[in-house]
C-alpha positions as CSV (number, residue, x, y, z in Angstrom):
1,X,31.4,10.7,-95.9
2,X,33.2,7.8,-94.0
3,X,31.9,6.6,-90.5
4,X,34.9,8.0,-88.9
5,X,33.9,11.3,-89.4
6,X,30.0,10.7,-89.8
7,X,28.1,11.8,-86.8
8,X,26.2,8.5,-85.3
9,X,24.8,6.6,-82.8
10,X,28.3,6.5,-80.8
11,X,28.6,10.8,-80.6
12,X,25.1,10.7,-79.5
13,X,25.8,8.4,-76.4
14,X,29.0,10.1,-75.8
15,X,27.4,13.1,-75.3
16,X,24.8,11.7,-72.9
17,X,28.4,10.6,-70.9
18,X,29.7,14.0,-71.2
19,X,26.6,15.8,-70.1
20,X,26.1,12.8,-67.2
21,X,29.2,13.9,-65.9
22,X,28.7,17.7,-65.7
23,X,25.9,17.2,-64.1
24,X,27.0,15.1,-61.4
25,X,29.9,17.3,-60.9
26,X,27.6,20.2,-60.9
27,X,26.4,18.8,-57.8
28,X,29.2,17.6,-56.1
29,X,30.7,21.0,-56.0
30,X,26.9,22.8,-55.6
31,X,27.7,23.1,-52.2
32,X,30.9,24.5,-51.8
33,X,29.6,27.9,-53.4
34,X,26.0,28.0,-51.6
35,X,27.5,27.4,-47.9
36,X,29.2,30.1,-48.5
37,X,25.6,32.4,-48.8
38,X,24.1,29.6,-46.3
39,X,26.1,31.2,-43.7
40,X,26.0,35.0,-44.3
41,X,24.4,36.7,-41.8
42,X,22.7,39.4,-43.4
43,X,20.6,37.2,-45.6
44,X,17.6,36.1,-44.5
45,X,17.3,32.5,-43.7
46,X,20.3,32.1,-43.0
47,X,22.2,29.7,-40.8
48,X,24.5,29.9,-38.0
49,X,26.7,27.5,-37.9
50,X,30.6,27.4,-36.9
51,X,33.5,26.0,-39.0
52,X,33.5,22.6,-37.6
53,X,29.6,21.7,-38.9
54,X,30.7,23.6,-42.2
55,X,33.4,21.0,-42.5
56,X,30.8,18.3,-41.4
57,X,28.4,19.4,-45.0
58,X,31.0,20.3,-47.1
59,X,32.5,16.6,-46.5
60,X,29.3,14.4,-46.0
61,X,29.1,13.8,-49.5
62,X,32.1,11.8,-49.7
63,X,31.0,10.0,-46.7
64,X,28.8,8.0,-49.1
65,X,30.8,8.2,-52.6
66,X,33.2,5.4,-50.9
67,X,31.2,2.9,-50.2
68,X,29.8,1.9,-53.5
69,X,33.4,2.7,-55.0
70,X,34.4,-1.3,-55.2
71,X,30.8,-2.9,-55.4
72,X,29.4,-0.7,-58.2
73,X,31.8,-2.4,-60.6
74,X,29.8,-6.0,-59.5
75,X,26.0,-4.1,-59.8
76,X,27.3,-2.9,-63.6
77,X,28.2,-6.3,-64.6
78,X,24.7,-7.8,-63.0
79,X,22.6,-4.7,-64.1
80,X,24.1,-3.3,-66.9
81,X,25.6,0.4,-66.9
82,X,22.6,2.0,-68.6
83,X,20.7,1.4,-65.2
84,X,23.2,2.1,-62.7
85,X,23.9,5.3,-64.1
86,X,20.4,6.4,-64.5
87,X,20.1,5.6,-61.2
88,X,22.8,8.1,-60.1
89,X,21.3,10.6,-62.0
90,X,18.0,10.0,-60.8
91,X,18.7,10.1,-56.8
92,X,21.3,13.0,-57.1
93,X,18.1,14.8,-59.6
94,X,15.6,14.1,-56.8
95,X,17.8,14.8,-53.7
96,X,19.0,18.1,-55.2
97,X,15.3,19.2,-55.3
98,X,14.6,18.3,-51.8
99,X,17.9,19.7,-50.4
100,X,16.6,23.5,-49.5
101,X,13.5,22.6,-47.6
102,X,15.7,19.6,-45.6
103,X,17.6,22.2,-44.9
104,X,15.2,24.2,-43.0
105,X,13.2,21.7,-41.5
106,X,16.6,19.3,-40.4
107,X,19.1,22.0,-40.0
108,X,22.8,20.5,-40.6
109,X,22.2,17.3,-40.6
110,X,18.8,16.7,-42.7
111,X,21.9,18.1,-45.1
112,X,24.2,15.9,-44.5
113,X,21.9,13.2,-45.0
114,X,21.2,14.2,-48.2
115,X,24.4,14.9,-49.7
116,X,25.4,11.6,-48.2
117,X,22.5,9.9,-50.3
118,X,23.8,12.0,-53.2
119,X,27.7,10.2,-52.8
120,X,26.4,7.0,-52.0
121,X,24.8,6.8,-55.9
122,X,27.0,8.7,-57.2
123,X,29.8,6.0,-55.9
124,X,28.4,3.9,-59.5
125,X,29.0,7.4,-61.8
126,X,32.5,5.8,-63.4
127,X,31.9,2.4,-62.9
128,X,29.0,2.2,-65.3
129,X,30.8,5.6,-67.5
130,X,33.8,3.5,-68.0
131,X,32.0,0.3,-69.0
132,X,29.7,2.4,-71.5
133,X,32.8,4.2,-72.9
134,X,34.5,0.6,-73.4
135,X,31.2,-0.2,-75.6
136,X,30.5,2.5,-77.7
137,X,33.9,4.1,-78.6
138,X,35.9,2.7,-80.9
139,X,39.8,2.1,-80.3
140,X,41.0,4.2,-82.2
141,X,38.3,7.7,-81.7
142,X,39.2,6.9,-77.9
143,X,41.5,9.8,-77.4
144,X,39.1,12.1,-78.9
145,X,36.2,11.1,-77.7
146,X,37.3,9.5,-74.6
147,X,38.6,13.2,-74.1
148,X,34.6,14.7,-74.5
149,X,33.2,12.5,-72.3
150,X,35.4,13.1,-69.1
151,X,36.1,16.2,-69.9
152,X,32.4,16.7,-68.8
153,X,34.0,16.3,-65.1
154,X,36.1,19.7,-65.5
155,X,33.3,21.6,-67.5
156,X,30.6,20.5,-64.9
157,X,32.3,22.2,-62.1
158,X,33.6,25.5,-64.3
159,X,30.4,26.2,-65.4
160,X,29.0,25.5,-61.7
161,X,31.5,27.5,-60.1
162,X,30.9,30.4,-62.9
163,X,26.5,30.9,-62.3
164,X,26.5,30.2,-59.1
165,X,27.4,33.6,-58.1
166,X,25.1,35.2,-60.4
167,X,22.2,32.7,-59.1
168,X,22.9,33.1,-55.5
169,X,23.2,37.0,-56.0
170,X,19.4,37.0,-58.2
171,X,17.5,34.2,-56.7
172,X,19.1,32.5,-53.7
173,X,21.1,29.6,-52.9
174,X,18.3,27.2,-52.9
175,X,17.7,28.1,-57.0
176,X,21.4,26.5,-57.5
177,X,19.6,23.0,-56.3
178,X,16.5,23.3,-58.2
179,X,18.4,23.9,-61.4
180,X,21.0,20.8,-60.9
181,X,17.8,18.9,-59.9
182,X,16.2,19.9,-63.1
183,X,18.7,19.4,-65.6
184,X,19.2,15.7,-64.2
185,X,15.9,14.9,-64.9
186,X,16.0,16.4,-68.4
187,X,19.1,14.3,-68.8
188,X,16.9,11.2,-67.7
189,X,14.3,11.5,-69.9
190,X,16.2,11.8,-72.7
191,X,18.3,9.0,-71.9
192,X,15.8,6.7,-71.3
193,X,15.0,6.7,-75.1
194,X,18.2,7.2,-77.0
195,X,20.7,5.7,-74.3
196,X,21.9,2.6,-74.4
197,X,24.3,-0.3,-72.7
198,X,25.9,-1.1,-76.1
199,X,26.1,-1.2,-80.0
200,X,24.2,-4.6,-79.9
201,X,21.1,-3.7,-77.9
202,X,20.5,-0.2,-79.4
203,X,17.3,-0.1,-81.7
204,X,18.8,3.5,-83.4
205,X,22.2,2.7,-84.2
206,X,22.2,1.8,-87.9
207,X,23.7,-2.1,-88.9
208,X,27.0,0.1,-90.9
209,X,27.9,1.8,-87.9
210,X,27.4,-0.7,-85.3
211,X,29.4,-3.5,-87.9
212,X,32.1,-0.3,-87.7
213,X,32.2,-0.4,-83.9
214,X,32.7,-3.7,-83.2
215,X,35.1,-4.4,-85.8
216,X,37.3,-1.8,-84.4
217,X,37.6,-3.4,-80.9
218,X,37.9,-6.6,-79.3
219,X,35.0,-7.9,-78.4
220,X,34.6,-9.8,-75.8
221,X,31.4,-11.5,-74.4
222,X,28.5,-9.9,-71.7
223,X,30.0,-9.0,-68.6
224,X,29.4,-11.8,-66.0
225,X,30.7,-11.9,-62.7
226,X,33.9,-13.4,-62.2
227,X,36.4,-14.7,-59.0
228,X,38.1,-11.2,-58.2
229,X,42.1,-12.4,-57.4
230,X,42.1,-10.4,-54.1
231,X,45.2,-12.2,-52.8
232,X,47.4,-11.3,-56.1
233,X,46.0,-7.9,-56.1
234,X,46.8,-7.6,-52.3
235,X,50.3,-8.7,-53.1
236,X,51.1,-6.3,-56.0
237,X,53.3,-3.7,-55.8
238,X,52.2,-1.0,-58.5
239,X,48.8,-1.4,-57.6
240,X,49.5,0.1,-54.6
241,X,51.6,2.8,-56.0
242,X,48.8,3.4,-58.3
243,X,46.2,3.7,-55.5
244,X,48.2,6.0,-53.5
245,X,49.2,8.1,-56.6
246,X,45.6,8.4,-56.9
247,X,45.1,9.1,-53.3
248,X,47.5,11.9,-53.1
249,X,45.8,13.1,-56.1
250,X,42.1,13.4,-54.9
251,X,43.3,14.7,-51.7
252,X,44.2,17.9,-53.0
253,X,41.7,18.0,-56.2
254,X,38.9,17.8,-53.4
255,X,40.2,19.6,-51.2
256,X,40.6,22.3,-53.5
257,X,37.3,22.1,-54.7
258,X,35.6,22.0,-51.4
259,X,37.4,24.7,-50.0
260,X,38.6,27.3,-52.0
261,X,34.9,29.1,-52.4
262,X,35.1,29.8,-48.1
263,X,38.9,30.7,-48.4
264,X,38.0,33.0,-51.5
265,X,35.6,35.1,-49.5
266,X,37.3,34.9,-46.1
267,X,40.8,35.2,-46.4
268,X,40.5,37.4,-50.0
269,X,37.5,39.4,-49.5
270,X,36.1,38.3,-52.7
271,X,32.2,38.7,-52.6
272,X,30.1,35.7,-54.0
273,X,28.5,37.2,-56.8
274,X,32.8,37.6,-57.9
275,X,33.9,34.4,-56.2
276,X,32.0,31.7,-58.8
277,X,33.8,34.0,-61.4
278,X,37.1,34.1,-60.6
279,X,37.0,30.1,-59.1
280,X,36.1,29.2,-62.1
281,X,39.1,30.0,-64.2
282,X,41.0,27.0,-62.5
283,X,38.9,24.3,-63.9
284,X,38.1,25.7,-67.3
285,X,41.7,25.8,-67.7
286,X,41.9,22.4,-66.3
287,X,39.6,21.7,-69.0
288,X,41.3,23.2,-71.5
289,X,44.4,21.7,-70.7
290,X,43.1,18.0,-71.0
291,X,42.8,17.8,-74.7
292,X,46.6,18.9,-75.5
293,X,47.5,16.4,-72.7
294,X,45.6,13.4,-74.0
295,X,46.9,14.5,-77.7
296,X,50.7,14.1,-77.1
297,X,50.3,11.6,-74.9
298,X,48.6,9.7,-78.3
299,X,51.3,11.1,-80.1
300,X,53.9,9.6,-78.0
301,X,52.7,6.1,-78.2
302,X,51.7,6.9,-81.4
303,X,55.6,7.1,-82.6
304,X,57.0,5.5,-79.8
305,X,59.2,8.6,-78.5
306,X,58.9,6.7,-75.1
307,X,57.0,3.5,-73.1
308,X,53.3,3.5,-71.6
309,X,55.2,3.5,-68.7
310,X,57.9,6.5,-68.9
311,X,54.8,8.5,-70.7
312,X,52.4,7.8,-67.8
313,X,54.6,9.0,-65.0
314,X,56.0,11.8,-66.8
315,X,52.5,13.1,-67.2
316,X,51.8,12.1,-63.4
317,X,54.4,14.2,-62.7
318,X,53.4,17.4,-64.3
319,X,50.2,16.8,-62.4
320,X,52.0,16.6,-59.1
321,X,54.9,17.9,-58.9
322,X,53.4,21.0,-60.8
323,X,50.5,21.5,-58.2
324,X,52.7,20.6,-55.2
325,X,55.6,23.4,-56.2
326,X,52.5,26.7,-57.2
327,X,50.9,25.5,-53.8
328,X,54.3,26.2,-51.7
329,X,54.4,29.7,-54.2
330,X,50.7,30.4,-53.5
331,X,51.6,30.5,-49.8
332,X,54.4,33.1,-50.1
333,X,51.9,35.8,-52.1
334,X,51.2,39.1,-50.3
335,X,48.1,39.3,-48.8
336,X,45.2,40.6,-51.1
337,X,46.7,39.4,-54.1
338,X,43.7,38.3,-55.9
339,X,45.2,38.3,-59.1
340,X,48.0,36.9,-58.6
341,X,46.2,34.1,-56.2
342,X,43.8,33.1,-59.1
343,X,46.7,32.9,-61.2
344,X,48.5,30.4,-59.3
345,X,45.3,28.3,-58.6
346,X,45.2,28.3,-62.4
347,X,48.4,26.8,-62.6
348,X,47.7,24.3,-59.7
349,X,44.0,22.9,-60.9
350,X,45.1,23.0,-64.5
351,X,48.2,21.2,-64.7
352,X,46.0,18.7,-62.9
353,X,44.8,17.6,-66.4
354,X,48.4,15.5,-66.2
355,X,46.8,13.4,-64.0
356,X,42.5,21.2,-49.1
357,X,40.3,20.3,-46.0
358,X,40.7,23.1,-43.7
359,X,38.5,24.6,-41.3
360,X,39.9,28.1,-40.1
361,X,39.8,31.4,-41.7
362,X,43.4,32.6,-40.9
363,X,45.4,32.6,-43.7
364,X,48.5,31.3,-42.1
365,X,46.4,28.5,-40.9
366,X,45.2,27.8,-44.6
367,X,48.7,27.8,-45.3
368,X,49.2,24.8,-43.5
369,X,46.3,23.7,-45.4
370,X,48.0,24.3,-48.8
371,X,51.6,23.1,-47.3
372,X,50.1,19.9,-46.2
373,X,48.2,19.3,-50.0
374,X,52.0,20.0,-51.7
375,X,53.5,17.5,-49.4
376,X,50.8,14.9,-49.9
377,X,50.9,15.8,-54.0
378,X,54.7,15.4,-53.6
379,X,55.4,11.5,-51.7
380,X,52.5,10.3,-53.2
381,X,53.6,10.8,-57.0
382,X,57.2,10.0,-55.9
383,X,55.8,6.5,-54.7
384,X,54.2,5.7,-57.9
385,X,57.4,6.9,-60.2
386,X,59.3,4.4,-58.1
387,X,57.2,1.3,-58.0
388,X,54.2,2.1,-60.7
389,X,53.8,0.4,-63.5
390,X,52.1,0.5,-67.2
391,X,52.6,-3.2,-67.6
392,X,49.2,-5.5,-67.6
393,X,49.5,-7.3,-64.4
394,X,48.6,-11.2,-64.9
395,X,45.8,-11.1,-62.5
396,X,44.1,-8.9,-64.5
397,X,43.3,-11.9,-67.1
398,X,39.8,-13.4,-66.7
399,X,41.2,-16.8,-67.2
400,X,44.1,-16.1,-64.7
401,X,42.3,-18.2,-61.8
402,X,41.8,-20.9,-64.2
403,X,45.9,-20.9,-64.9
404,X,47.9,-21.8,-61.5
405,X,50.9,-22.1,-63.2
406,X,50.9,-18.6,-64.8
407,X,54.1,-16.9,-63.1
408,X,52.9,-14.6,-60.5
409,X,54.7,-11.2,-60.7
410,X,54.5,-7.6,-60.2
């Protein structure tokens, strides 16, 4: 059997990345099912708390994933990706088991503190997945592969979304922590022996398959830390039509994610041993969808039916435009349609795989909600079809700094 379709070293670390990024997803979204429980009144222990602090938990824990966003990427290079990202696991692990009784004892904002802590390390998640992906896949099992590994993200939050109902309804919201908490640190115990920060410093990986790896790829030499261009990337247009298209994007995956659990059982009715359930079909279709996308996308660079460029924004476009036009539809369903509703939210999450935060429980005020997310979905993908770009920018070079008279373009 030939190393391309031998299981080795390389499946095993990419399903330590796959399972690193359920997890973490598992927790980001944790909270946008058990608020929900949080707040009912006829459970005991529960809390009373109006919209406005609601918004204040459900949000805290991107309060803290945007710090580290930019300076992870210089603690991977110093550090090495193997321990960043076991430290996100870790702190998100250990927070998750202390959330419930901060909770009780801190009320609102002993939560907020902790899912802030739980951003905050989770800001190094991609910066040290992306550097391990770069290392162990080769070039050309990338799609595949590449595919497994983030497709974690979508499977994370589906299956999350899917038992947290069933947990809630059996054992209480607090049980939802203590599980995410526990399967971290099985994650990290594992990892610690069989993970790794590349081919050349495992002591498993066999000297035919590592030889097969780096032969594949370029390889280039230990990260070290290198003068960022800030002033060319200041200066350059599609890197600001790829931040907003970005932007625009997050905006409504997140708010989608946060929210839809409350507008589920306020505005639909939809009790939360049901709501998990039905919020769940969204993102497994999301994750369903991202393995024919990533396909023909290889299949159209693959025979050249198109540019990086046309391909990139075509696919952008089917995960904005898409989203942006079953939003405006989504707003115009009769009231009570359940079906129909998780239907349309199918459409809007999956087609995502090209690729609200409201407050109120009135559903024309959602509305506005889901009519500001299209709108945002909309300009911002416009802006990157108009001034994005596939092409390598010259600042991206290493040695660019070293080169003044390399032609500065966009």
């Amino acid at each position: 059997m030939c190393l391309k379709t031998k299981l080795g070293t390389r499946h095993v670390q990419v399903l330590f990345l796959f399972l690193a990024l359920a997890i973490c997803f598992s927790m980001r979204v944790n909270m946008s099912m058990a608020i929900v429980a949080m707040i009912e009144g006829d459970i005991d222990g529960s809390f009373d708390w109006d919209m406005q602090i609601q918004s204040y938990v459900l949000t805290s824990f991107l309060w803290g994933y945007i710090v580290l966003q930019i300076p992870s990427g210089a603690l991977e290079a110093k550090y090495g990706a193997k321990l960043l990202l076991i430290l996100c696991i870790v702190v998100n692990s250990a927070v998750s088991l202390t959330i419930p009784a901060m909770a009780y004892k801190a009320r609102w904002t002993g939560l907020c503190f902790c899912r802030v802590i739980q951003g905050l390390a989770q800001g190094c998640l991609f910066p040290s997945t992306h550097s391990l992906v770069s290392r162990w896949i080769p070039i050309h099992e990338m799609g595949l592969l590449g595919s497994v590994v983030y497709g974690g993200t979508f499977l994370g939050t589906s299956i999350q979304l899917l038992v947290s109902g069933f947990i809630i309804q059996h054992w209480g919201w607090p049980t939802i922590f203590y599980v995410n908490g526990t399967c971290g640190t099985i994650w990290f115990v594992f990892y610690m022996y069989f993970g790794s920060d590349s081919p050349q410093k495992s002591n498993l990986i066999s000297t035919e398959e590592k030889h097969y790896i780096l032969s594949s790829m370029q390889v280039f030499e230990e990260s070290k830390l290198k003068n960022t261009p800030w002033k060319q990337i200041m200066l350059s247009c599609p890197f600001y039509a790829l931040l907003t298209s970005h932007c625009g994007h997050n905006w409504g995956f997140w708010t989608l994610i946060t929210e839809l659990p409350t507008y589920m059982n306020d505005v639909l009715g939809v009790h939360i041993s049901q709501n998990g359930l039905l919020l769940a079909i969204p993102y497994m279709t999301l994750y369903v969808l991202s393995f024919p996308f990533g396909f023909l996308t290889d299949l159209a660079m693959k025979h050249n039916w198109c540019s990086i460029t046309t391909c990139r924004k075509t696919c952008n476009s089917i995960g904005e435009f898409g989203p942006a036009i079953m939003l405006i539809v989504l707003c115009q369903l009769p009231p009570g349609q359940v079906t129909l509703t998780v239907a349309m939210l199918s459409g809007v999450v999956g087609l995502s795989a090209g690729h609200l935060t409201g407050i109120w429980t009135d559903p024309k005020q959602w509305h506005t909600v889901f009519y500001i997310s299209s709108a945002i979905y909309f300009v911002t993908n416009l802006v990157y079809i108009i001034f994005g770009s596939s092409e390598v920018q010259p600042w991206n070079d290493p040695d660019y700094m070293a080169t003044p008279t390399t032609p500065q373009s966009n």
